[in-house]
C-alpha positions in Angstrom: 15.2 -13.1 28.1 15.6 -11.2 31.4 12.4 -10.4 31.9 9.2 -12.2 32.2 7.2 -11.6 28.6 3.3 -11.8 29.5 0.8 -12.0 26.5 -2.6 -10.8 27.0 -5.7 -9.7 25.0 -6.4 -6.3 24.2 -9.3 -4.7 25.5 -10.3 -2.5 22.8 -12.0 0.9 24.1 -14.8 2.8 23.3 -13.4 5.6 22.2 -9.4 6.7 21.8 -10.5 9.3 24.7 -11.5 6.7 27.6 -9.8 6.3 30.4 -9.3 2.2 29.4 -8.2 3.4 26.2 -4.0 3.3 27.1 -3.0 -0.2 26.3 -5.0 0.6 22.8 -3.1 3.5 22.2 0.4 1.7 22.9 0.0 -0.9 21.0 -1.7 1.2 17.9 1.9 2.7 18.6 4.1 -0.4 18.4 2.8 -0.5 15.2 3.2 2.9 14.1 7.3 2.4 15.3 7.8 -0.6 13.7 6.6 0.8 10.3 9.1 4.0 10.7 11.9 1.0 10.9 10.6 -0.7 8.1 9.5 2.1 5.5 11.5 5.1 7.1 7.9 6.5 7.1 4.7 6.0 8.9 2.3 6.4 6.2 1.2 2.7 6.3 0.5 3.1 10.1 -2.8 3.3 11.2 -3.9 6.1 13.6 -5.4 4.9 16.6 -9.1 6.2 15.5 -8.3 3.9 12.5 -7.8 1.4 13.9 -10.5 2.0 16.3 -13.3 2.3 13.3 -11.5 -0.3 11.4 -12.2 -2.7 14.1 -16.0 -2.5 13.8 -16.3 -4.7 10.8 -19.6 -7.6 10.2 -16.9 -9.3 7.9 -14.1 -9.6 9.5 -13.6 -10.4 13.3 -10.7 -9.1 14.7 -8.2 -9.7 17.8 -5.3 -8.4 18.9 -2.7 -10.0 21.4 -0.1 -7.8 23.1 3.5 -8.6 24.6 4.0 -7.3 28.2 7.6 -7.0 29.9 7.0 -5.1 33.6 3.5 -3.3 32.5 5.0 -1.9 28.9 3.6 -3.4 25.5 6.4 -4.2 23.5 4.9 -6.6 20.7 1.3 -7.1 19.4 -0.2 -9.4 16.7 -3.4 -8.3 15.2 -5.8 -11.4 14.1 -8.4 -11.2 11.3 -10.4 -13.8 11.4 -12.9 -13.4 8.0 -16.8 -14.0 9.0 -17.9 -14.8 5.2 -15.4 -17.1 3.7 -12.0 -18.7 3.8 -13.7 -19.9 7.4 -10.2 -22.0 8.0 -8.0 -18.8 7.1 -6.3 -16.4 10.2 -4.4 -13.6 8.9 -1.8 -11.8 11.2 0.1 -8.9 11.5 2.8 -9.0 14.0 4.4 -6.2 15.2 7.5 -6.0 18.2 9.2 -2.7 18.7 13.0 -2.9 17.3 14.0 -2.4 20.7 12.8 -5.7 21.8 13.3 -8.1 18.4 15.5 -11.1 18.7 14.5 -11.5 21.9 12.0 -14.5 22.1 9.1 -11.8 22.3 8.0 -12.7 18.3 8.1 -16.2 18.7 5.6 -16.4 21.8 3.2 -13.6 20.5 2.8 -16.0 17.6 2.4 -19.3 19.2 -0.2 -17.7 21.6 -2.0 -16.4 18.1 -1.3 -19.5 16.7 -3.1 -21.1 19.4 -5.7 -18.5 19.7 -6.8 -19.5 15.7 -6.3 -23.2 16.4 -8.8 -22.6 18.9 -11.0 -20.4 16.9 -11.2 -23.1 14.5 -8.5 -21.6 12.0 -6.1 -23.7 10.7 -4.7 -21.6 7.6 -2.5 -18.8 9.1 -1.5 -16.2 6.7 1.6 -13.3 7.8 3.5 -10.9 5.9 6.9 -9.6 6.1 8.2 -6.4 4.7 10.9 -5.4 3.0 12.0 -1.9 1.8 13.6 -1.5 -1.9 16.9 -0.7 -0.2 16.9 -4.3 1.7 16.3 -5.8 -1.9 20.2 -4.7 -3.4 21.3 -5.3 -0.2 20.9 -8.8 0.1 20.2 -9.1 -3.5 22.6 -12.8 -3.9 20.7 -14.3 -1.1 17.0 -14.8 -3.1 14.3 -17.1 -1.8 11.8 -17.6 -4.8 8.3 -18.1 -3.3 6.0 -21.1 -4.8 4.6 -19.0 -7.5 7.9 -18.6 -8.8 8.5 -14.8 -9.5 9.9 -12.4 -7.5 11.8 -13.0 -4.3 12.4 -11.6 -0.4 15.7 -11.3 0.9 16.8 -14.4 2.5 19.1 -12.9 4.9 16.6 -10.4 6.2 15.5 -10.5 9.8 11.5 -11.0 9.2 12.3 -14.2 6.4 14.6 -16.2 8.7 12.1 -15.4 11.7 8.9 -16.4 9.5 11.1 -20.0 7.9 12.7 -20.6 12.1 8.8 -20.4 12.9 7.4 -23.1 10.3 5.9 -21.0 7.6 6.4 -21.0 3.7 6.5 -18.7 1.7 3.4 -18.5 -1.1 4.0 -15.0 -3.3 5.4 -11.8 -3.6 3.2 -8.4 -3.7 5.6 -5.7 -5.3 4.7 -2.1 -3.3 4.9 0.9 -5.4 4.4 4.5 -4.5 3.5 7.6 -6.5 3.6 11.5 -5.8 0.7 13.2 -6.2 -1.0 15.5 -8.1 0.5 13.9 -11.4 2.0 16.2 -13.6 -0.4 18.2 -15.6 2.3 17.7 -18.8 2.3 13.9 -17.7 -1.5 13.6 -17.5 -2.3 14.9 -21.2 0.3 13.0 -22.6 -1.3 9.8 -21.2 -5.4 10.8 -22.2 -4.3 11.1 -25.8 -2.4 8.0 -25.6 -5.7 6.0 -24.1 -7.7 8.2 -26.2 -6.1 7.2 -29.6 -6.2 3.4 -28.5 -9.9 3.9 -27.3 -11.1 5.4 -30.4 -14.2 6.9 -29.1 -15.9 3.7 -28.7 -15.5 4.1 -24.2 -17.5 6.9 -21.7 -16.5 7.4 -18.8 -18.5 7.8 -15.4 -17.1 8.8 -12.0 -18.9 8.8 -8.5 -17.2 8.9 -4.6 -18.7 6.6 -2.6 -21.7 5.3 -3.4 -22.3 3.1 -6.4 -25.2 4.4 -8.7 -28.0 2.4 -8.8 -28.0 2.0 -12.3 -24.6 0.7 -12.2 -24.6 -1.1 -9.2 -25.4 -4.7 -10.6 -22.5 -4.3 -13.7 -19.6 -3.3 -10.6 -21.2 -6.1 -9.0 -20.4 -8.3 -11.8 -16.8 -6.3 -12.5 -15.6 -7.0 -8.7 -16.6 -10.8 -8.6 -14.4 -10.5 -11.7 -11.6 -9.3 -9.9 -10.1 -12.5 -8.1 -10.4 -14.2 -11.6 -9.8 -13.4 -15.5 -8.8 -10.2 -15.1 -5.9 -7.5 -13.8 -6.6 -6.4 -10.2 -4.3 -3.6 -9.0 -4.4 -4.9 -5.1 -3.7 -8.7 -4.6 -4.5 -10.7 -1.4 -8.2 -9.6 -1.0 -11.1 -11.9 0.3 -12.7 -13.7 -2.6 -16.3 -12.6 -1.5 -18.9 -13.1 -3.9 -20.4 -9.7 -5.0 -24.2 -9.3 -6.0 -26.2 -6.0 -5.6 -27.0 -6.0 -1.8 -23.8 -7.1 -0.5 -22.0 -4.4 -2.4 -24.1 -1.9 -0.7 -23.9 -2.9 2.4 -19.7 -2.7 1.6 -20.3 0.5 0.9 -22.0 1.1 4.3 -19.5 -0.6 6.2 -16.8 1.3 4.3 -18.8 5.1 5.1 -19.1 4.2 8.8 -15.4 3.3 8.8 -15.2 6.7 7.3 -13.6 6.0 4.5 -13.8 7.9 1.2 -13.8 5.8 -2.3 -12.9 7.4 -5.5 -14.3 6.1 -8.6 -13.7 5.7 -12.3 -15.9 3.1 -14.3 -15.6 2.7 -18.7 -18.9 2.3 -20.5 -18.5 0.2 -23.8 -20.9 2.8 -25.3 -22.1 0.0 -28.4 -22.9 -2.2 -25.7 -24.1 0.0 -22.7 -21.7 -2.0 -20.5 -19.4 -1.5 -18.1 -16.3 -2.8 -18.9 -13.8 -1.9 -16.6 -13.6 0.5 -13.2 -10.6 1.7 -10.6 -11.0 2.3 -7.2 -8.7 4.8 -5.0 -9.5 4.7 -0.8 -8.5 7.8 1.4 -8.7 7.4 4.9 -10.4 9.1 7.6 -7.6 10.2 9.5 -5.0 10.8 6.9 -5.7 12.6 3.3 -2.7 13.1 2.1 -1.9 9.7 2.0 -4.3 6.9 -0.7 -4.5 3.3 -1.5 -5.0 2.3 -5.0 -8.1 -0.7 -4.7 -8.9 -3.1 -7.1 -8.0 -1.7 -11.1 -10.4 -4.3 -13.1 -10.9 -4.6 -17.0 -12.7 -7.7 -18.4 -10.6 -9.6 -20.6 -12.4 -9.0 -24.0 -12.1 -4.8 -24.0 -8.2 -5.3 -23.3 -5.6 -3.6 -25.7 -7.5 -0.6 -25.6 -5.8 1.0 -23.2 -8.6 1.2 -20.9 -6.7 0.2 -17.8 -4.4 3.7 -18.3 -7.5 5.5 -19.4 -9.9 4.8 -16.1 -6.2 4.9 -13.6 -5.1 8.8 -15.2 -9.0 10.3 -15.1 -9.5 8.6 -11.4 -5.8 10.6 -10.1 -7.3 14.0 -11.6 -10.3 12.9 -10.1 -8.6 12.4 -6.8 -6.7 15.7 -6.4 -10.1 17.6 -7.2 -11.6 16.1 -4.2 -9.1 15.5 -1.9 -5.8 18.2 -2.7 -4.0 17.6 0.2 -3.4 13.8 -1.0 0.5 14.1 -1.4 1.0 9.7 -2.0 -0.4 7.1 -3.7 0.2 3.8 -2.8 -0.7 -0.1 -4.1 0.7 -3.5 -4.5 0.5 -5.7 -7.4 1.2 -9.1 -8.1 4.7 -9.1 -10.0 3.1 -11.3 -13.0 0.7 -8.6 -13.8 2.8 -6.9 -16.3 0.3 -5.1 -17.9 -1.0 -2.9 -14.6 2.8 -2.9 -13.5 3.5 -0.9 -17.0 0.5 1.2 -16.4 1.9 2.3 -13.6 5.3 3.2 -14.3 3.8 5.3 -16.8 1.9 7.2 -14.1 5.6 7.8 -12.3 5.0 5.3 -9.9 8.3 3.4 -8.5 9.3 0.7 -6.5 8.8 0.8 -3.0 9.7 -2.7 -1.5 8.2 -6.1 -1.8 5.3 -7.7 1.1 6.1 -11.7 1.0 3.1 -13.6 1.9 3.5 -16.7 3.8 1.4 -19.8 5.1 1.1 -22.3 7.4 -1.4 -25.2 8.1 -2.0 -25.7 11.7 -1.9 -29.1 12.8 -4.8 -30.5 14.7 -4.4 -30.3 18.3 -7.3 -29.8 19.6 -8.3 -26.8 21.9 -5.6 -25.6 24.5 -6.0 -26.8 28.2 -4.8 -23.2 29.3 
């Protein structure tokens, strides 16, 4: 490269108003950019006092290194180091303007965060790369399979030949789907007598925003511990922290001060007094017309009941009641989960592009001399 590239750590501001708060802002931007390129949309960018809240969080420490050529940030990698769990795991997110790929900028933003978590005491390093639905026809001949063996990320693509060039392997596929919002009113009955019929009477439904009810709180407990294990989550890739009463609380705390808003739909096996299932949908602080669709959870022995399309329909309707300016929906899914993948095609939502998830183990070299 012409120009010198000089990595540096961000010094994250008090507020998105101080006077220290510019770097911040440009790199909160780099990321906004490279999203547009990638999606043709920045819904999945954060804004800057999103990010800012976001980064206020007792589980997860997080850093962010920024690329410098003459004073501008072109490139930044965000590190999340968890506090909790997975103690040897660094996930990043790593982010150059298109101006500026393909020029060596990439590849020394990640050794310095490579070297950053080897220091740190990391040696798992998780990234993602993206890929639009377009990108998937396009290079559709040119497949790499990842180790769990379904789905696939264009091997031609830009991000894949970077993250192979760079050492990492790629470990599963998260399908990204989108869908508009409010669902169709037509839609929405003809899927409540579906669930109903399957249901039979024998599931209630309870809703709340935010806060757990007490008298539910140790049953979600139980349902989200669930959630990495024998049953269907809707998101994939979450932290496999162990849930009891307290700690889901104190979630819920983090979550508020964050200002974040959770929608939620549980099912009550009404013979048993159980719950047996919930769905959770997150709106943002900063942008309401755009959700994420959480964790979707129904315990193995209530399946076939339709419960996963019961609790997913009522928590939409529930969703455009509170919050009608929500426009998008949007969630990933792990491709072998056929059954929430159907679900949701039934709710209208499509295809939007695939998130490959790849790994690398640090060797051990000791802390840097630098």
């Amino acid at each position: 490269m012409a120009s010198e590239v000089r990595i540096e750590q961000l010094w994250i501001p008090d507020s998105v108003d101080a006077p220290d708060a510019a770097d911040f802002l440009a790199a909160v931007e780099v990321g906004r950019k490279v999203r547009m390129q990638t999606w043709g949309s920045d819904d999945l960018a954060y804004a800057p006092l999103e990010k800012l809240l976001e980064l206020d969080d007792p589980y997860e420490r997080q850093v962010i290194l920024v690329a410098k050529i003459e004073g501008t940030i072109v490139g930044a990698v965000d590190i999340a180091l968890p506090l909790t769990d997975n103690l040897d795991l660094a996930e990043f997110t790593l982010d150059i303007l298109p101006e500026y790929q393909r020029q060596g900028v990439g590849r020394q933003l990640l050794e310095a965060a490579e070297q950053f978590a080897r220091d740190e005491g990391r040696s798992m390093i998780l990234v993602d790369t993206n890929h639009p639905g377009a990108s998937l026809h396009e290079f559709e001949p040119e497949q790499l399979v990842p180790g769990s063996g379904l789905g696939f990320v264009p091997l031609g693509s830009r991000e894949v030949e970077f993250a192979r060039r760079t050492g990492y392997t790629l470990q599963h596929i998260e399908q990204f789907s989108s869908c508009a919002l409010p669902l169709d009113s037509k839609l929405v009955a003809e899927l409540e007598a579906e669930a109903e019929e399957a249901n039979n009477g024998r599931y209630w439904l309870h809703h709340w925003t935010d806060r757990c009810p007490e008298r539910w709180l140790e049953a979600v407990a139980v349902l989200e511990n669930q959630a990495g294990g024998d049953v269907e989550p809707d998101a994939v890739g979450e932290d496999s922290m162990v849930f009891d009463a307290r700690i889901l609380r104190e979630a819920e705390e983090v979550t508020i001060a964050q200002g974040r808003r959770t929608v939620v739909t549980a099912v009550e096996h009404i013979a048993t007094g159980t719950l047996v299932g919930l769905t959770t949908i997150s709106v943002l602080a900063q942008r309401q017309d755009v959700v994420f669709q959480d964790d979707t959870v129904v315990l193995q022995a209530h399946r076939g009941n339709k419960l996963g399309l019961l609790i997913k329909v009522a928590n939409m309707e529930r969703l455009t009641e509170q919050f009608p300016d929500a426009r998008v929906i949007y969630t990933w899914n792990a491709p072998e989960n056929r059954y929430l993948l159907t679900v949701n095609r039934q709710l209208g939502f499509t295809t939007a592009g695939v998130t490959g998830i790849w790994q690398k183990e640090l060797p051990n070299l000791g802390p840097s001399t630098s």
